[in-house]
DOTORGU-225629 format. One record per residue (C-alpha): x, y, z. Coordinates in steps of 0.5 Angstrom, whole numbers, padded with zeros to 4 digits, always signed. Example, Ala and Ser with C-alpha at 12.3 -4.5 7.8 and 13.67 -1.06 7.14 Angstrom:
2
+0025-0009+0016 +0027-0002+0014 
REM end
This chain:
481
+0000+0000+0000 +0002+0007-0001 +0006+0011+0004 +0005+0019+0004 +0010+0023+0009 +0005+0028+0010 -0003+0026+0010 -0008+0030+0009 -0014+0031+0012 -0021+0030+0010 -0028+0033+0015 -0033+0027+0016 -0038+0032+0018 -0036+0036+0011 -0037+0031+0007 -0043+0027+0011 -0047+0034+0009 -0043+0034+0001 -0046+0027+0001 -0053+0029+0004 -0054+0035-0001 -0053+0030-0007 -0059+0026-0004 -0066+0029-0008 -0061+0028-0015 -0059+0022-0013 -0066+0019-0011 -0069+0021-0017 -0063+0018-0021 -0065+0011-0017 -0073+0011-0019 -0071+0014-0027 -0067+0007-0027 -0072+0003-0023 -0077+0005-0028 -0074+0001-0034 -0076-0006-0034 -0068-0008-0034 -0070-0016-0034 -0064-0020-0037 -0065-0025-0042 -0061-0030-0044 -0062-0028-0052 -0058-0024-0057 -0059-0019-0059 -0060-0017-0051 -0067-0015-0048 -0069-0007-0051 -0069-0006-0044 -0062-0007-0042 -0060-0002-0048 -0064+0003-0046 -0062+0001-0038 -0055+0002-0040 -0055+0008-0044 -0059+0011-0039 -0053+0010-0034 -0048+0012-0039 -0053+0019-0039 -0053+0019-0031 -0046+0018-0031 -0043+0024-0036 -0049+0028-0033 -0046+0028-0026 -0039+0030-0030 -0036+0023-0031 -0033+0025-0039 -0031+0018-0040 -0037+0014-0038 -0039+0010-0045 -0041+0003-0047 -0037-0002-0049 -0038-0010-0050 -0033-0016-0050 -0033-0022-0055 -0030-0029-0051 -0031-0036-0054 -0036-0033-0058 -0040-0031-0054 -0042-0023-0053 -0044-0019-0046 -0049-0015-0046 -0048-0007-0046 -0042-0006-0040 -0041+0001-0037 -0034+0003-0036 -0031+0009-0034 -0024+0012-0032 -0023+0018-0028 -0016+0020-0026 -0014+0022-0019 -0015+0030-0017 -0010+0031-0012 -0003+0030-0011 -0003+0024-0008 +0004+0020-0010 +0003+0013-0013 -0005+0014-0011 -0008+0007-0011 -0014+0005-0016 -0021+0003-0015 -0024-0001-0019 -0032+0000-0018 -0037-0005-0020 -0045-0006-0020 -0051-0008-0025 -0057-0005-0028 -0060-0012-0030 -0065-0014-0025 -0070-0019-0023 -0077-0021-0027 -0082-0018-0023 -0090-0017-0025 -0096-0014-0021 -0100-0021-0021 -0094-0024-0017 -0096-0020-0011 -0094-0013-0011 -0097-0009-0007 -0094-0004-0013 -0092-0003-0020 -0086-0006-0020 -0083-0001-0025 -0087+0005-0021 -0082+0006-0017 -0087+0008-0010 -0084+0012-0004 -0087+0011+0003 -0085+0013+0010 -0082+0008+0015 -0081+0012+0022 -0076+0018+0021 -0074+0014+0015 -0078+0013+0008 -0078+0007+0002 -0077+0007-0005 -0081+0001-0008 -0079-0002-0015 -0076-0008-0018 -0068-0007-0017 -0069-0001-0012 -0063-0005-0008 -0061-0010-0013 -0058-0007-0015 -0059+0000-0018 -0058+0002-0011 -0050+0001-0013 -0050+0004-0018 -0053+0011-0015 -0049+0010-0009 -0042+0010-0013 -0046+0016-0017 -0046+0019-0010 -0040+0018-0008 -0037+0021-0015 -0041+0027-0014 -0038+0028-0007 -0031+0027-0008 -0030+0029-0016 -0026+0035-0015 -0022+0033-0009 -0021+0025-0011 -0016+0022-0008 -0015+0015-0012 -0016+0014-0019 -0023+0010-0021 -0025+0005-0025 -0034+0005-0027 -0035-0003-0029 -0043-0004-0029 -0046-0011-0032 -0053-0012-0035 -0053-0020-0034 -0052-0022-0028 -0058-0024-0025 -0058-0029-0031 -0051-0032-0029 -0048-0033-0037 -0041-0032-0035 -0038-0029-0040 -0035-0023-0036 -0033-0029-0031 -0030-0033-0036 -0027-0028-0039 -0024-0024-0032 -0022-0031-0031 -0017-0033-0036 -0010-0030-0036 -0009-0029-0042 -0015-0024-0044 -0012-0019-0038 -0016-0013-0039 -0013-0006-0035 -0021-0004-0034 -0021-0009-0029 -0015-0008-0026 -0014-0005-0019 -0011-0005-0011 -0018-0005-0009 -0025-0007-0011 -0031-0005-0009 -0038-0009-0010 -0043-0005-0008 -0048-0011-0008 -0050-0014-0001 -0053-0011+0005 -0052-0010+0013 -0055-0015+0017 -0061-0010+0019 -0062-0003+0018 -0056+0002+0021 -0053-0004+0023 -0046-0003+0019 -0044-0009+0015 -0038-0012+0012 -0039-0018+0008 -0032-0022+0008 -0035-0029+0005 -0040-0031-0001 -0042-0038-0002 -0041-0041-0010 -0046-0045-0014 -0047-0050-0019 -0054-0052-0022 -0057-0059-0025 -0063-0060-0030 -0066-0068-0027 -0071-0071-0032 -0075-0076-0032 -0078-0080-0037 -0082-0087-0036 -0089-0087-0041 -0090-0085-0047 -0096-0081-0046 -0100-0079-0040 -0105-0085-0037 -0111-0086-0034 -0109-0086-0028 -0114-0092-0024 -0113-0096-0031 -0104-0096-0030 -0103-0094-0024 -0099-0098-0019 -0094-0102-0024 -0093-0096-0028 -0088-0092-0025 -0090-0085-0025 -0084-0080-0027 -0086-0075-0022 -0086-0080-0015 -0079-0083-0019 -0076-0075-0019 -0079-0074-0012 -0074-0080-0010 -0069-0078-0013 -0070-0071-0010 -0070-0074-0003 -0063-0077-0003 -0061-0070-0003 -0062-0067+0004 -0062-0074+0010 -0067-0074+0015 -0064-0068+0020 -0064-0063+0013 -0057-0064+0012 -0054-0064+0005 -0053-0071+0004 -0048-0071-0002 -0041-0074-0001 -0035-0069-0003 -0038-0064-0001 -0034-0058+0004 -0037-0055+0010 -0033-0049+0012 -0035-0048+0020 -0029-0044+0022 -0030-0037+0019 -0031-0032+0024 -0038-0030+0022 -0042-0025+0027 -0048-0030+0030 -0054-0029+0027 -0060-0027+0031 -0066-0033+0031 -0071-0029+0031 -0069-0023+0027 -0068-0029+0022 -0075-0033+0022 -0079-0026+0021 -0073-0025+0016 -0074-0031+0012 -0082-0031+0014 -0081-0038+0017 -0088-0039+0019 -0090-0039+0027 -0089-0047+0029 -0085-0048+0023 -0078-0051+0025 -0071-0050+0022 -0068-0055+0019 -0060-0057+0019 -0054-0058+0025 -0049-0053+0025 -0050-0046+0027 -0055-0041+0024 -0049-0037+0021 -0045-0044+0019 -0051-0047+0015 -0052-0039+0011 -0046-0038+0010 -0041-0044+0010 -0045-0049+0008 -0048-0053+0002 -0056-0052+0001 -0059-0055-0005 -0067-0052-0006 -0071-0054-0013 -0072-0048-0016 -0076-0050-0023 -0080-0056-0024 -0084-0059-0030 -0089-0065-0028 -0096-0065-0026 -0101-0060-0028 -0102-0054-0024 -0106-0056-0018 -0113-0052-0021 -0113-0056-0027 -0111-0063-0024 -0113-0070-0027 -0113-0077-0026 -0106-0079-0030 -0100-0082-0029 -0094-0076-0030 -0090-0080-0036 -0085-0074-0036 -0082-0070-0030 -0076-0064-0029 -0073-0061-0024 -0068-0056-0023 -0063-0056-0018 -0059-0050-0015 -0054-0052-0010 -0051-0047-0006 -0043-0049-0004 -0038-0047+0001 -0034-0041+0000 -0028-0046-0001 -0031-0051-0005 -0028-0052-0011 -0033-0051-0017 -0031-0057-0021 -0030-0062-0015 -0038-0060-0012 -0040-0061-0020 -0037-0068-0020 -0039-0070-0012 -0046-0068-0015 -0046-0071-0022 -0043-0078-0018 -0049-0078-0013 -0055-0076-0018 -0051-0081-0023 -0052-0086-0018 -0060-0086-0017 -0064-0091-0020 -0071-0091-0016 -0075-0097-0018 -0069-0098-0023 -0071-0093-0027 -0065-0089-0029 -0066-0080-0030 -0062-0077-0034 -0057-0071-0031 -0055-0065-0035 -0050-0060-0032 -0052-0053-0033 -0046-0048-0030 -0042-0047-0024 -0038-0041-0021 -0034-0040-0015 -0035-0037-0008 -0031-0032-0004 -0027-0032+0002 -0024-0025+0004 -0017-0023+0007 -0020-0020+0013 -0013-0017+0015 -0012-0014+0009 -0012-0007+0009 -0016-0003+0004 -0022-0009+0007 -0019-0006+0015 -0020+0001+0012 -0027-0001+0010 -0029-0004+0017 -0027+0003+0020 -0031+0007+0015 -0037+0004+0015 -0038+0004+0022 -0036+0011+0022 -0041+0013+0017 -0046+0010+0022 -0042+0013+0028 -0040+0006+0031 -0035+0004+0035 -0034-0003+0030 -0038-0006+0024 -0040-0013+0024 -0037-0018+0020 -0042-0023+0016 -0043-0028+0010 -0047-0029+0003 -0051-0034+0003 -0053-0032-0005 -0047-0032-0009 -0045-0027-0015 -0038-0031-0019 -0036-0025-0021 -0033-0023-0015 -0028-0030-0016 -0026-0027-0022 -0024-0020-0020 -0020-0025-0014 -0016-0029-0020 -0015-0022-0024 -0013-0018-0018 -0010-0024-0013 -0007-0018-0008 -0013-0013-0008 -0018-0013-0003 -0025-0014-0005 -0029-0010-0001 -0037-0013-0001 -0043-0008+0002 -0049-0004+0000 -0056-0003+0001 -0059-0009+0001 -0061-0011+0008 -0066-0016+0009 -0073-0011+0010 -0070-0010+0002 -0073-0017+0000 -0069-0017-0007 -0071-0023-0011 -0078-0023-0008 -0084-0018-0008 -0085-0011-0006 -0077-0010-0007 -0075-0004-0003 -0069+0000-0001 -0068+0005+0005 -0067+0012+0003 -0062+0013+0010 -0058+0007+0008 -0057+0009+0001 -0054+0015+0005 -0050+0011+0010 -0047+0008+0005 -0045+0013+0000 -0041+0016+0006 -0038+0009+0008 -0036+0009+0002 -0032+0015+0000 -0029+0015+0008 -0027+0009+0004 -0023+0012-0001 -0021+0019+0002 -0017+0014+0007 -0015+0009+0002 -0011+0016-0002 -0008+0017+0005 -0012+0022+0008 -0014+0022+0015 -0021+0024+0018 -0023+0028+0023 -0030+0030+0026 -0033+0035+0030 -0037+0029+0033 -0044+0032+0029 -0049+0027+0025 
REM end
């Protein structure tokens, strides 16, 4: 890390209020995205939506003063990204061998209809008060168009005083895993400086609730199977056949039991658990009214709460094929059936190996001797941070001290988000540093989406602390907030 003789000064309380000054443009640039339908799909050429999504971040970008902010794809293995968002702002002060800062976060989000239970129009962005806080409702308020405007805030906060230099990457298909951006960071012999850096910032995960300030330091990997099942040549009479012909559904819900044993455990052999990583516990009862696990309904797996999130497999089915809807049930015998798998593994786990282990035991399922075909869909690697190193321990004291505490909590990911493994691989010796708005009220993936405005604050804040100490700047505070 860089050594200065004489290190200059940043106020907190001055730049907590540049930062609050920008809050109104930064909350009307956040419901301006939240409004385009950015759904990514896995088609060429991409989604209408994703184009305008990602011209309207470039606009944003360039609008705040951020000249170099332009779009740009990469060609790997013939296969191309979707629009990525790439900028380059030199250091503004004379700071000797000022480090650089690579930014990342995506504007692609999650499919989303009012039919699925909205209370609002999930492309209507929606503010509603919250105590002395308010919401903004809309598909992708927090995952992750936050992340963008966060760093927007951040730029707008220190752009005439930046102490490093920065780098703007942001992705329009990382809900969808394609993995060509991964693939393409991953391999050594396609080194792209727009990536490179001594520090990374991924601004998408969250605090472990509201104003409680969090550091992610591990991220679990994942890899998903496609089971399917075959037994008759058509649907049949279920009264007439039923009973010696082997229903393609019952023989899947076989196969799909001998994943979990009879505790909840994952139940495939060769696959690692990583027990020992110092997370912060995690709080029961917050996790139940989280989860919304219903009363009288029990957790399942051994191990501690924070262990079965973040340092150990999960396997869930997350589509199926099979029986009709319930509403439109007959009597037949299901003659085909398919399921989904995604399983979650431990930060450590290496992809290929949890592919074979998993291959192997699906492979070895023959329910009533009928055989299933098993397909490999993908896979990527999870994460485990140097938590002694220092960028990551200047992050600690900053998020903290933008939310006047003493010391930030540490805690896992129990989602998954691969790119971060490739940034590893390009940048062995950088940090990487995992924070933002999405806690767990912020409800990303499912219904009724939000984010905090107070976090969306808190965060920018935290983050430009962080840059001003990684450009060697120490702070000082008269002790207002």
């Amino acid at each position: 890390m860089r050594q200065t003789t004489q290190e200059p000064t940043v106020d907190v309380d001055e730049l907590r209020e540049r930062v609050r000054s920008e809050a109104d443009p930064q909350r009307e640039a956040l419901k301006a995205l939240v409004r385009i339908a950015s759904v990514s799909r896995d088609v060429s050429p991409p989604p209408r939506e994703i184009v305008d999504c990602c011209d309207a971040v470039v606009r944003t970008l360039r609008e705040a003063g951020m000249d170099s902010a332009h779009s740009d794809t990469i060609t790997y293995q013939g296969k191309e990204t979707f629009p990525l968002v790439f900028a380059h702002e030199p250091c503004r002060l004379p700071v000797p061998d000022a480090p650089t800062v690579v930014i990342y976060s995506h504007y692609d989000v999650q499919p989303a209809t009012k039919a699925d239970g909205w209370d609002t129009e999930p492309f209507v962005p929606e503010e509603k008060p919250d105590g002395d806080d308010t919401r903004l409702y809309g598909r992708g308020a927090a995952d992750d168009k936050s992340g963008i405007v966060m760093h927007l805030g951040v730029w707008k906060a220190l752009q005439d005083r930046l102490p490093v230099n920065l780098k703007f990457v942001f992705e329009g298909e990382e809900e969808i895993g394609r993995g060509v951006l991964e693939a393409y960071l991953a391999d050594p012999s396609t080194r792209d400086d727009r990536f490179t850096g001594d520090l990374v910032v991924v601004a998408d995960t969250g605090n472990l609730a509201v104003g409680v300030p969090t550091l992610t330091s591990t991220l679990r990997g994942i890899a998903v199977f496609d089971v399917t099942v075959d037994t008759l040549r058509q649907p049949m009479h279920s009264g007439m056949y039923g009973g010696p012909a082997p229903d393609a559904f019952m023989v899947l819900t076989r196969v799909l039991a001998s994943l979990h044993d009879d505790g909840g455990d994952v139940a495939v052999p060769g696959l690692v658990r990583d027990d020992a990583f110092p997370w912060d516990p995690v709080d029961e009862q917050r996790f139940r009214a989280d989860a919304g696990v219903l009363d009288g309904v029990p957790l399942v797996g051994s191990g501690t709460l924070a262990q079965r999130l973040f340092g150990r497999p999960s396997i869930n089915v997350v589509g199926l094929d099979g029986p009709k809807p319930w509403n439109e049930s007959t009597n037949v015998l299901c003659h085909h059936a398919k399921a989904r798998i995604s399983v979650r593994l431990a930060p450590s786990q290496d992809p290929e190996s949890a592919r074979q282990a998993l291959q192997q035991h699906l492979d070895a399922q023959r329910p009533w001797g009928v055989t299933p075909k098993v397909e490999f869909v993908a896979a990527g690697a999870g994460y485990k941070a140097d938590t002694d190193g220092p960028y990551y321990r200047m992050a600690l004291e900053s998020v903290a001290e933008a939310y006047g505490e003493t010391t930030a909590r540490q805690t896992g990911q129990g989602g998954s988000i691969p790119l971060v493994h490739s940034f590893h691989k390009l940048n062995p010796h950088a940090d990487i540093v995992l924070w933002g708005c999405e806690e767990p009220r912020a409800r990303i993936h499912g219904t009724n989406e939000s984010v905090s405005y107070r976090e969306l604050e808190a965060m920018t804040l935290a983050e430009a602390l962080l840059l001003a100490r990684a450009g060697g700047q120490t702070t000082t505070s008269g002790g207002s907030r």
